[in-house]
N, C-alpha and C positions, 0 to 999 in steps of 0.2 A: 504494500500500500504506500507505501512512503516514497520508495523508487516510481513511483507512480505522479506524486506528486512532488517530487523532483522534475519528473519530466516533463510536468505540466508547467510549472515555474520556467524550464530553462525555454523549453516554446513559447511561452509569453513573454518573456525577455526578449530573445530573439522579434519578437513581431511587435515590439516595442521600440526596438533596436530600430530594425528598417521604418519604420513609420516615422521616426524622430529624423531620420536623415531621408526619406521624403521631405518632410515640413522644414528642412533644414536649407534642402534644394530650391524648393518654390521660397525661401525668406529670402534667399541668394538673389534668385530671380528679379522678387519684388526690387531689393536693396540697387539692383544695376540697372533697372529702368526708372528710378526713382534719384539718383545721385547720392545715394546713402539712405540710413533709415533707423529708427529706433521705435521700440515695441514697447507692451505693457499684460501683461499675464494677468487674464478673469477668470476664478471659476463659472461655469456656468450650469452646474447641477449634473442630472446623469449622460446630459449630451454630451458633457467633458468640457473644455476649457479653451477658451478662444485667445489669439494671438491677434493683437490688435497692431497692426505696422502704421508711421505714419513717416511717408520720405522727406529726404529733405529739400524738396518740392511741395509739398504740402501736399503729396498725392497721398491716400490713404486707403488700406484694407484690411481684411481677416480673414482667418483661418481658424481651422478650429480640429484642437488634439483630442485622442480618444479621454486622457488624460494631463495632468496640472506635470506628473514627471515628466510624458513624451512632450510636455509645452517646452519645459526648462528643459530639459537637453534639446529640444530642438533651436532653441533661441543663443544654447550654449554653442552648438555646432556652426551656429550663423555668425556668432560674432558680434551679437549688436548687440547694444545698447538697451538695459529694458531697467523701466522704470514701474515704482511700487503703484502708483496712482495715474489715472489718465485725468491730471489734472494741471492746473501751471502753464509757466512754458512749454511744455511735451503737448499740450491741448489745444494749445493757440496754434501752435508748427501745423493742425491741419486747418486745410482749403476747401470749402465747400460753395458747390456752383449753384446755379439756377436748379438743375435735376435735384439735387439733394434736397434743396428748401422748398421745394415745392412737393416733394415726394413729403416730407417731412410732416409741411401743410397738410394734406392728402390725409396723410393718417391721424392726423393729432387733432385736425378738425372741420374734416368733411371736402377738403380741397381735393384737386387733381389728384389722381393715385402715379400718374404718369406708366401704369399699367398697359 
């Protein structure tokens, strides 16, 4: 039984492993179309834990880990920058257009859904 659940540990590791350097890939990604980039780690319940990027363009996005560990090794593997709070300067660094604010409007109080 116990070698059993050794091997169940070392397969979730493993597919932990590659998932973190998936999401480590795609932060790459974001970071080079973006002219650099820094993040900020959310729980978000059993969906798992979102990686918030925001470049230093003021472009911004998400991703989201099965888990808070595969967030942090994957932000570890990237390299960047991540901050406790998306609040401050990290907050202000992003840029939001016409889609955002009106998608925004849309849902918050009966505006365009731009859908």
């Amino acid at each position: 039984m116990a070698d059993t659940e050794q091997v169940d540990d070392s397969k979730r590791a493993a597919k932990d492993e590659r998932r973190a350097a998936k999401l480590a890939k795609e932060i790459g990604s974001f970071v080079r179309a973006h002219g650099g980039a820094e993040g900020q780690i959310a729980y978000i319940g059993q969906k798992g834990t979102r990686i918030v990027l925001v470049g230093d363009d003021g472009g911004w996005g998400d991703l989201v880990a099965p888990t808070y560990a595969v967030a942090q090794s994957a932000v570890e593997k990237a390299g960047i920058t991540v901050h406790e709070d998306f609040d401050g300067d990290f907050a202000a660094k992003v840029e939001t257009g016409p889609y955002e604010w009106t998608r925004m409007a849309g849902i918050q109080i009966g505006g365009p859904s731009n859908g």
